[in-house]
Structure formats: C-alpha cells, structure tokens
N, C-alpha and C positions, 0 to 999 in steps of 0.2 A: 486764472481769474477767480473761481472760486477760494483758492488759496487767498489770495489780495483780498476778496470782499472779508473772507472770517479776520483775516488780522485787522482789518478795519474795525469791522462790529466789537471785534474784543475788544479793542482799541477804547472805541466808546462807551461799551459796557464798562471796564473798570476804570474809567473816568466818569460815570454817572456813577458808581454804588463808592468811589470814594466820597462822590460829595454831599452822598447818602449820608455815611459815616459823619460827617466836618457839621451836619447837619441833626443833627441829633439833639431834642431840647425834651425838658421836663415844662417845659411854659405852656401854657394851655392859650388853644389860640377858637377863636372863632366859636363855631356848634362845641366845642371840645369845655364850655363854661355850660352848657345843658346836661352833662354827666356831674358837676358837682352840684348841682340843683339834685339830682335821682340818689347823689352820695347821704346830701343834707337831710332825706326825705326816708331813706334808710333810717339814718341815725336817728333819727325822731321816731321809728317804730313803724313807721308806715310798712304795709303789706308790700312785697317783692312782686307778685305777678301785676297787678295794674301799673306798677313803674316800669318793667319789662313790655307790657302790651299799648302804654302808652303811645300815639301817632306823634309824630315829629316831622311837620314839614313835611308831610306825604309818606314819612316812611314807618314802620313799622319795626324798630332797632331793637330784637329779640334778643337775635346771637352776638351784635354788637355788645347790647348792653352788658351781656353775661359778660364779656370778654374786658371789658373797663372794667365792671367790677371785679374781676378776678385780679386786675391788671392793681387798682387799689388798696386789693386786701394784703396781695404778696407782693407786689413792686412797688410800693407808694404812689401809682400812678405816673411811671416813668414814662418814656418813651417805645411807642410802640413800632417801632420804624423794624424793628429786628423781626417782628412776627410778620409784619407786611413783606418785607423781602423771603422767610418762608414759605408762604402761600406762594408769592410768585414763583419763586424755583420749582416748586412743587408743580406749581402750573406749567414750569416751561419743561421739565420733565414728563410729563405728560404727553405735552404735543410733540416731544422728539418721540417720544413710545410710538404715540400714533404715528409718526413721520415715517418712522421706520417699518412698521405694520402696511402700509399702506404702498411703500414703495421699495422696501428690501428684493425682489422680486423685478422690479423694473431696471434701476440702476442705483449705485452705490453713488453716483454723480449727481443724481436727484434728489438722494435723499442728505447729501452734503449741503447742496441748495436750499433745502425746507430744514436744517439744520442753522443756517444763515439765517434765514430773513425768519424765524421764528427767538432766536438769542437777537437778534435786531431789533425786530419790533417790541418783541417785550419787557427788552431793558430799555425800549427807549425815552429818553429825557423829558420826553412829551410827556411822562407820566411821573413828573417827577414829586407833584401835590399830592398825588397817593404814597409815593415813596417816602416821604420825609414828614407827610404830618399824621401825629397818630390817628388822629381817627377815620382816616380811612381807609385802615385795613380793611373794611367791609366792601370798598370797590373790588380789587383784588380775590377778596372770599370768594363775592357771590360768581364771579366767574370761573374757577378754579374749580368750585364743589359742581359746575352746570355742567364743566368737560367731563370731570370723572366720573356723574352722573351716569353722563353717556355712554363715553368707554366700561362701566362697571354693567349696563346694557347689554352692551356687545359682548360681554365677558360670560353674563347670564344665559346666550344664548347657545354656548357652547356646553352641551349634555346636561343644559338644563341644573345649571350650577344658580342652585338659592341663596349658597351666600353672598354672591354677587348681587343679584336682584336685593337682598335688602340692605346691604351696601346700597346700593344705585336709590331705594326711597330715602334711606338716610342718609346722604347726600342733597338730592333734592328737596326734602326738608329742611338741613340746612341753609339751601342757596336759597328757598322760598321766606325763610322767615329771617335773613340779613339785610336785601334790600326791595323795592317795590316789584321791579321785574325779575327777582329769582323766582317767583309765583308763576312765570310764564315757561320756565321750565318742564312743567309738568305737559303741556300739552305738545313739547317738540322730542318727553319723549314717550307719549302715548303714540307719536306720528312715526317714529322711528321703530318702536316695539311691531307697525303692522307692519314695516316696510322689511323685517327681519322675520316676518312673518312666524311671531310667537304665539303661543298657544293662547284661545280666546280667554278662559281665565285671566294672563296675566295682563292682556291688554286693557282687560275690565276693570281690574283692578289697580294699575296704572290710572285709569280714567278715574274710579270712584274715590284712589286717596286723593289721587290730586282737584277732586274737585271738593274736597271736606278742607284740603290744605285753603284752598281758593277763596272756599268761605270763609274760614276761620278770618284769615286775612283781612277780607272787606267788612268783615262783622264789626258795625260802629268805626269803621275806616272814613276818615276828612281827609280832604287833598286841600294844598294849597288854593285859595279863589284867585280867579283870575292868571292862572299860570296854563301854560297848554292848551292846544286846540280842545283838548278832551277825546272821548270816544265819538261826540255826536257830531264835533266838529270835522273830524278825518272823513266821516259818514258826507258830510256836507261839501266839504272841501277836498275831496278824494286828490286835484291833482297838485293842490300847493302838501297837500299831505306825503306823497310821493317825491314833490320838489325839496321839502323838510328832510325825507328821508337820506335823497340824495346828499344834502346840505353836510348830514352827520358823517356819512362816508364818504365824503370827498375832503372833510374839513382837515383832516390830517396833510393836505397838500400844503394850505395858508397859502392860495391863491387870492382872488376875490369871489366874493360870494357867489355871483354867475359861473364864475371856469369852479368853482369847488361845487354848486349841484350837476353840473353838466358833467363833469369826472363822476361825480358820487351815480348818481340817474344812470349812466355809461355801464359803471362798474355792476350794477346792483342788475341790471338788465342782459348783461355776459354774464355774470354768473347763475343767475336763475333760469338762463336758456342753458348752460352747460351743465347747472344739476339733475335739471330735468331728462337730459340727454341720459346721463348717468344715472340715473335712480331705475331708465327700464331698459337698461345693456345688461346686458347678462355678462356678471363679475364677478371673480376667483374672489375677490377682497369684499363682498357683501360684508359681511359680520363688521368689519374696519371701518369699511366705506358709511356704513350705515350712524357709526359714531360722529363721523367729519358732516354730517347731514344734518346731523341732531345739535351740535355746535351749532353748523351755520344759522336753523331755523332759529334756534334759541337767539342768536344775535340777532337776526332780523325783527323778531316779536320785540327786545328788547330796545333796539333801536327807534323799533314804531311806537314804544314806549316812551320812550323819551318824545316825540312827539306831541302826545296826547298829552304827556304830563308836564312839560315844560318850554314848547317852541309854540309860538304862534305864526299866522302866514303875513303877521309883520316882519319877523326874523327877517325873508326873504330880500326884505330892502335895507337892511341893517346897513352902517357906513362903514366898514372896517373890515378886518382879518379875522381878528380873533373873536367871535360870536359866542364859540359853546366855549365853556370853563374847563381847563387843563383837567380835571377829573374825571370828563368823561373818554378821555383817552385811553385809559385802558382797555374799555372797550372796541374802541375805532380798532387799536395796535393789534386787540384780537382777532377781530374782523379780518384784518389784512393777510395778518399772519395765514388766518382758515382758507382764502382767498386762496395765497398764494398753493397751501397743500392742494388743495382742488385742481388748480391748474396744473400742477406736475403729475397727479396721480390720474391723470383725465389725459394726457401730451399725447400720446401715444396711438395715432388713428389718422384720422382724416383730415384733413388740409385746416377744415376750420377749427379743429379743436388747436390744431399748430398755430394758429393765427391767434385764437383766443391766448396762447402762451405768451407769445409777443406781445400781445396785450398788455395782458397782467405783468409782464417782466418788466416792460418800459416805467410802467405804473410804478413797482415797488423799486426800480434800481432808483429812479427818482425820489418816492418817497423818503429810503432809509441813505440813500449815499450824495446825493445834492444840497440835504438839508443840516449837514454833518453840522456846521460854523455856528446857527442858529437852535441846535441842539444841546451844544456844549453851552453855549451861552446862558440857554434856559438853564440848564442842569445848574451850574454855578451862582444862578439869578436867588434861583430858589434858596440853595444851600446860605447864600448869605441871608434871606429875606430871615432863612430862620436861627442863623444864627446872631441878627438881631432881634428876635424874640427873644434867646436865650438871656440875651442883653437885659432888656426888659425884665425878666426875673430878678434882676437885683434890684430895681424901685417896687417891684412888691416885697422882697428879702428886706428894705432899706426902711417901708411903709412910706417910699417916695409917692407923690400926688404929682405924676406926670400925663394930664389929661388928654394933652395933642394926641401922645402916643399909646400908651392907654385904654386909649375909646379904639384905636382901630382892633383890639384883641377884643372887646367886648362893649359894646358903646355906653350899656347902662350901668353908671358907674356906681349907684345905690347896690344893685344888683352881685356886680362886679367886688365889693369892697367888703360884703357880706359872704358871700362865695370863698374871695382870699381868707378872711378869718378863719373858714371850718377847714382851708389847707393847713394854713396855720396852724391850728391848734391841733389836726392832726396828724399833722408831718409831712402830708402828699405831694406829690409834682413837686417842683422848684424847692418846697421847703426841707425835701427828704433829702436833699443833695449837701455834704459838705461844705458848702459854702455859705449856709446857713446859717452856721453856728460860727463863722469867722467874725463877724462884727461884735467889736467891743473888747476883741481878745488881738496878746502881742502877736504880732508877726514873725518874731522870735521861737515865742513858743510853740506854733503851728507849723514850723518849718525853720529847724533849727538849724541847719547848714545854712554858712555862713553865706549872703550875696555875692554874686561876682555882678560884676558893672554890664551893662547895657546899654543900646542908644532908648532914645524916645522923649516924648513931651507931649504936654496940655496942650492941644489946637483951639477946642472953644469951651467954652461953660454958659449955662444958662439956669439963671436962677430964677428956681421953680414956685418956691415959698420964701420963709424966716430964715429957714438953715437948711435947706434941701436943695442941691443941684446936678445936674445932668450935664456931663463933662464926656466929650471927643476929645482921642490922640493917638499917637501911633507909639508901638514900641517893636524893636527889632534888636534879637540878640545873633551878633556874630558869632559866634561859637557853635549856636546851633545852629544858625543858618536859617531861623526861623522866628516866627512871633508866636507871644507866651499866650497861653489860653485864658488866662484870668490877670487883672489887676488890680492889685491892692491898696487903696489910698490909705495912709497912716500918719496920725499926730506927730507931736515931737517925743513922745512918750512910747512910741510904737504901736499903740493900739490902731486895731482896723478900723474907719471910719466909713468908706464906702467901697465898692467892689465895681467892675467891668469884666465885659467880655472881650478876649481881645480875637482876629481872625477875620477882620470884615478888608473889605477892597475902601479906598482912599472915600470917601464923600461917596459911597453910593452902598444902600443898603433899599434894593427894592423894595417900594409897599412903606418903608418908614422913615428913611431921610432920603433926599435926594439934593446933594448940594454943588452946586458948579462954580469957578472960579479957575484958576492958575495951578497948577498942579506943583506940589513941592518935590523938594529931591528926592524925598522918602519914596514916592512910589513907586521905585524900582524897589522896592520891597512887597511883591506882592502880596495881600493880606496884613498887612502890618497893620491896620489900625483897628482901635476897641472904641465901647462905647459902654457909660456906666454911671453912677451915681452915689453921688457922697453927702455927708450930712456933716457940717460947718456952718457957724453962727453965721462969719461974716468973710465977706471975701478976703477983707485984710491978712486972713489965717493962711493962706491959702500959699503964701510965704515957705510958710513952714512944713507946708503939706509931703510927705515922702512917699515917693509911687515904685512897687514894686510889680514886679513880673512872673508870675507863676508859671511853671510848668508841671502838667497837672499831674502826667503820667511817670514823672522822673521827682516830685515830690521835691523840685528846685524851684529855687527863687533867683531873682535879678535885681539887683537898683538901677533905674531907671534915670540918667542923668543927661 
C-alpha cells in the first residue's frame, strides 16, 4: 500500500512540475507591475532602502524586493518559477531530514509514510499559483527559512554548537522580513528554545532580537483597511475567530464551508490535545520533537494571522468552495504535512493516541488521494492561464492596444503603458526574450532551414484598432507529434508581422478566454491551439498573410497550411 500511494504521489508530482515547466512566462502579471514601479524609481536615483522598506498591501517585501532586483539586473527579469521550485525542494528535503530524525528509531514503514504525504502534500497542485507565478517565491521562502529556523534550533542545542544558533537568527530574519507572519517566527522559537531547555542567555536573547525584528517591522507599518478581523477583533469575537481558524485548515478538503470548519476546528483540537500530551512525556527524540513543535506553533500563529489580516466573520457565510486564494496553500499543504509527522512520531502508546492515527489517516488518504482528478485539473488550469499571459506578451512585443485583456494583467492602463516602455527600452521581461527582435525581420533569415508543411489555421480574429488584431487558431505538426511553441504571421515578402503563442487547450484559457461552441476535429490534438497578434492595415491582406510554426528548442520552422 504504501508502495501504490508513493507511485501515485510521484505520479502527480511530475505531472504538476511539468506543467510548471509548460508554464513559464517573462509576462508580468498582477502585484508583479509594482516591481517595475520600484525598477523606474531606481533608475530615477531614488535611494534603495525606502523602496525596499516600503509596505505594500500589508507586506513589508525586503527579501522579495532584493530578489526581483537581482532577478532584473542578471536575468532581465525572467521567470522566477525555477527559484520557487528551489526553496520548495529544499523545504521538502528538510521535512524528510526531520522525518527521518524523528521516526528512524520507530519504523522504517513510518517514516516511508511521512515520506508520502510529505512529497504529496508539497508538490501539490493546490499550490500551483506559487509555483508558476514569479512573484511568489516569497510564499514558499517565508516557510522554508521558519522550518530550518527551527531544525537549525535543535541543531544548536547539541554541545551548544553557535554556528547553528546564528544560522537559526539568520534564517528568521530572513522569514521575518519576506512576509507579514515570518515576524511570528520569533516567538515559536523563543517557545521552543524553553521547551529544549536552553541556557537563559540564549532564550533572552531569542526574545530581545526577535522583539527589535518585531519592531523594526511595525515601525510606520499600514495594513490594508477594512480587510481582517484585526487583532481587537479576534479579542472580541474569540469563537468566529476559532471558526476562521478552522475555515483555513479544513479549506484544503473543498467541502462546504460548514463540513471545511468543522474538519478544520476537529483537526486543530486533536492535534493541540496530542501535542500537549507530547511536549510533557518524557522523549528519547526531544531535541527533534522539539523542531516539529516549533513548525507546528509557527503555522498556527500564522494561520491566526491570516485571520486578523484578511478573513472577517462574514467569510463564515461566504456561498461557495473556493473562499481563501490558491496562495495560501502552501501553507495549509504544510500544515498537513506537520500534522501528519506528529501523528506517526506520537502512534505508538495508548489506544487513543491509535485512534488519533486513524484520524489523521482517514483525514490525509482523503485529502491527497480522492482529490487526485481536481488536482491535475487545477495543475493544468493554471499552466494554460499562463501560458496565455505568455500570449499576451506579444501585444505588448507588437505595442497592440488589447484592453479587454490587458486590464486583467494590470487594470490601469496609463500606469500599465508607462511601466512597458521602461521594459522596453530596457530589455526586461518579455522584451529580453528572442522574439523581441522577430518583428519586421525575414523569416528566412531567423531560421533558415528550409519549412516542412503542417496542419493548422485562422479560427477567429478581432480587430482591435486601424491595423492591429488578435487572431486564435490551432497548429499541429505530425511529425513531431506536437504543436509549435510560437507562430509567426508573415507578409508576402516574408517579413514578421505579428507573433503567437502556441500550447493552449481548444477555446479555454482560464482567467482570459473562455469560449463554448461545437468542438472541431482538431481537438484530438491536445494543446494545439495559439493565441496572438498581428499588425495589418486591412483585413483584405490577410489573403496573403503566411503563418509559420516554430519550434523553439530544435530552432525549426513549419508552414502552416
């Protein structure tokens, strides 16, 4: 059984990080138009620390910021999807160390188990808005640097080893100044430094950086208005506060909102009676145990976090499934994951800790192996959503004025139109990429091997302005067995006129088209169709127009007939 779950989980693993991969864009989407604001503000001279300490939406985006600009200076502000999948691995590397620290000693079959639902949960799909859009690597960070925080803790406590302890502040550090709850790290592991019963010194001192961290933090710190209970709120409202809580840890079922607090409230209520249990049994694995503690607390401060900063106790009657936004999943998937190590490294006793097992097993087989159909889905949902953004980068590549679509990457379009020019003129995101420089040149000469023939065609066009349009169609080449990644619209003369992306699913590109009708032959071609934009006076040309097929990695072409 355990055998069948891991080829499952792997299963789904390298079906979510390929379409990680398929997913990869230079196009800036969303908050991702607030780093070329910090870009512009550079280049104008402006001082570096007030744009670094800057609040944004309640956060404080230190270590992010450094990280985009670094990401600017040497990658043209590519894609950071590769450094997000880093941190993760790093992070799931981690919790197998712990995995194995904590249950090598019990059974080899337990710690296969916490090996499962830990590559489970953390690749899973659910977090696939962290995985594929750059900016938020800093979900991913600020959890990663809070475990190793911890585990670098536990490391310290062994003969009093100092390079781990400032490891363990330079980590939390770190996690405190990437998002608003890494700040809360500090006090789960001032909680954790008594309960490993370290010397008063370093407990003091735990407490005094992290409360200089804490200040720094809120010094001139604004929070969104009107978003979250708040702090006074929770104070006032203790049990929708709790019912919120619940909401966050159960939401990973996508029940309804009552069966997802009453799972969450269930779950949060077994495990705080079984830590408790644990924290005063006298255990061979303290030093370990004591890391899986400092996790747990830290996601729960952080969860309550999430409360106070973003849920009210309207949530509660919310109409729907989907409540909290696909981002704060990486959190939940950690949670579960922590969850589940607790219950195996806890099995071992008394009737009810065995019950508590069953518990939490029923809990995670359901959450990571019932949900399989609606995980793949999302995974795939996403990977097209952005790889019609990628699309998208060619009406700014084209300086097409497509505002339907457009406004949902950045709504204000003054703003927006301002922003592309300082890409523009200095080569970053979408403009640093080869395809850039395709317009206006032969086809020929950018790819001299000669076409070979392909299926495909124009589905629709829509004309945007005088000589700009936004053209759907599909192309599929037998030979490879696949569809071309880019296409090239071209005059009678061979020069490039407009560009596409090709790799989307038939009429459905979540978030920016969604078109229904009678399904053609082609889509037994899965992925075959692109979407993209050209620039032609008049449709009458459109005659003569020649559409070519690129394949980006083999540096081949197709005509498209």
């Amino acid at each position: 059984m355990i055998a069948l779950a891991l080829l499952g989980t792997l299963g789904v693993n390298f079906y979510t990080l390929a379409q990680v991969v398929r997913a990869r864009t230079s196009m800036l989407w969303a908050d991702q138009w607030v780093i070329v604001q910090d870009l512009e503000q550079l280049a104008q001279g402006h001082p570096l620390w007030p744009i670094l300490w800057a609040p944004y939406w309640g956060h404080r985006l230190v270590i992010p910021r450094l990280l985009f600009l670094a990401d600017s200076r040497w990658l043209s502000l590519a894609s950071l999807t590769w450094l997000t999948l880093v941190v993760q691995f790093v992070h799931i590397a981690l919790l197998i160390a712990l995995a194995w620290l904590l249950l090598r000693r019990k059974s080899l079959a337990l710690f296969l188990i916490g090996t499962v639902v830990i590559l489970n949960l953390m690749l899973s799909p659910f977090q696939m808005e962290n995985f594929v859009w750059g900016m938020q690597t800093m979900f991913p960070l600020v959890f990663m640097t809070a475990t190793a925080a911890c585990l670098c803790l536990s490391l310290a406590s062994v003969d009093k080893r100092r390079p781990f302890l400032v490891l363990c502040i330079v980590l939390g550090m770190v996690s405190s100044y990437s998002m608003p709850n890494g700040i809360l790290v500090w006090p789960a592991l001032v909680v954790q430094s008594i309960y490993l019963k370290q010397s008063r010194r370093v407990v003091i001192s735990l407490a005094s950086l992290g409360t200089v961290v804490i200040a720094s933090y809120l010094w001139h710190y604004t929070r969104p208005l009107e978003m979250g209970m708040g702090g006074g709120g929770i104070l006032r409202h203790p049990v929708d506060a709790i019912l919120l809580l619940g909401l966050i840890v159960g939401s990973a079922f996508r029940f309804t909102i009552p069966w997802d607090v009453a799972v969450g409230v269930a779950a949060i209520a077994v495990t705080a009676a079984i830590l408790i249990h644990a924290l005063f049994a006298r255990r061979n694995d303290r030093r370990w145990f004591s890391a899986l503690f400092g996790i747990l607390l830290f996601l729960l401060l952080s969860s309550m976090s999430l409360v106070a900063g973003r849920l009210t106790s309207k949530d509660l009657h919310f109409e729907g499934k989907d409540l909290l936004p696909v981002r704060y999943f990486t959190m939940i998937c950690l949670f579960w994951a922590s969850v589940a190590l607790l219950a195996l490294c806890t099995s071992q006793g008394r009737w009810l800790q065995a019950l508590a097992l069953c518990f939490y097993g029923a809990l995670l087989a359901l959450l990571m192996f019932t949900s399989v159909v609606r995980q793949l889905t999302e995974a795939e949902d996403w990977a097209d959503f952005f790889v019609g953004a990628d699309a998208m980068g060619s009406a700014l590549i084209l300086d097409v004025t497509d505002e339907q679509l457009l406004s949902l990457f950045w709504p204000n379009q003054p703003e927006r139109e301002e922003r592309t020019l300082f890409l523009r003129q200095n080569r970053l995101a979408m403009f640093h990429e080869p395809r850039a420089d395709w317009p206006g040149k032969r086809v020929s000469d950018l790819f001299p091997s000669p076409p070979h023939p392909c299926e495909g065609a124009i589905e629709k066009m829509v004309a945007l302005d005088g000589s700009a349009w936004r053209v759907e169609g599909w192309a599929w080449d037998g030979e490879a067995a696949s569809s071309p990644d880019d296409i090239l619209f071209a005059d009678p003369t061979g020069r490039v006129i407009g560009l596409a992306r090709g790799g989307l699913r038939h009429g459905y590109i979540p978030g920016l088209l969604l078109e229904s009708g009678p399904l053609p032959s082609h889509v037994r071609f899965r992925h075959s169709e692109w979407l993209g934009y050209a620039r032609l006076p008049t449709d009458s040309q459109w005659a003569q127009v020649k559409l070519y097929g690129l394949f980006r990695n083999e540096g081949k072409v197709c005509a498209i007939k």
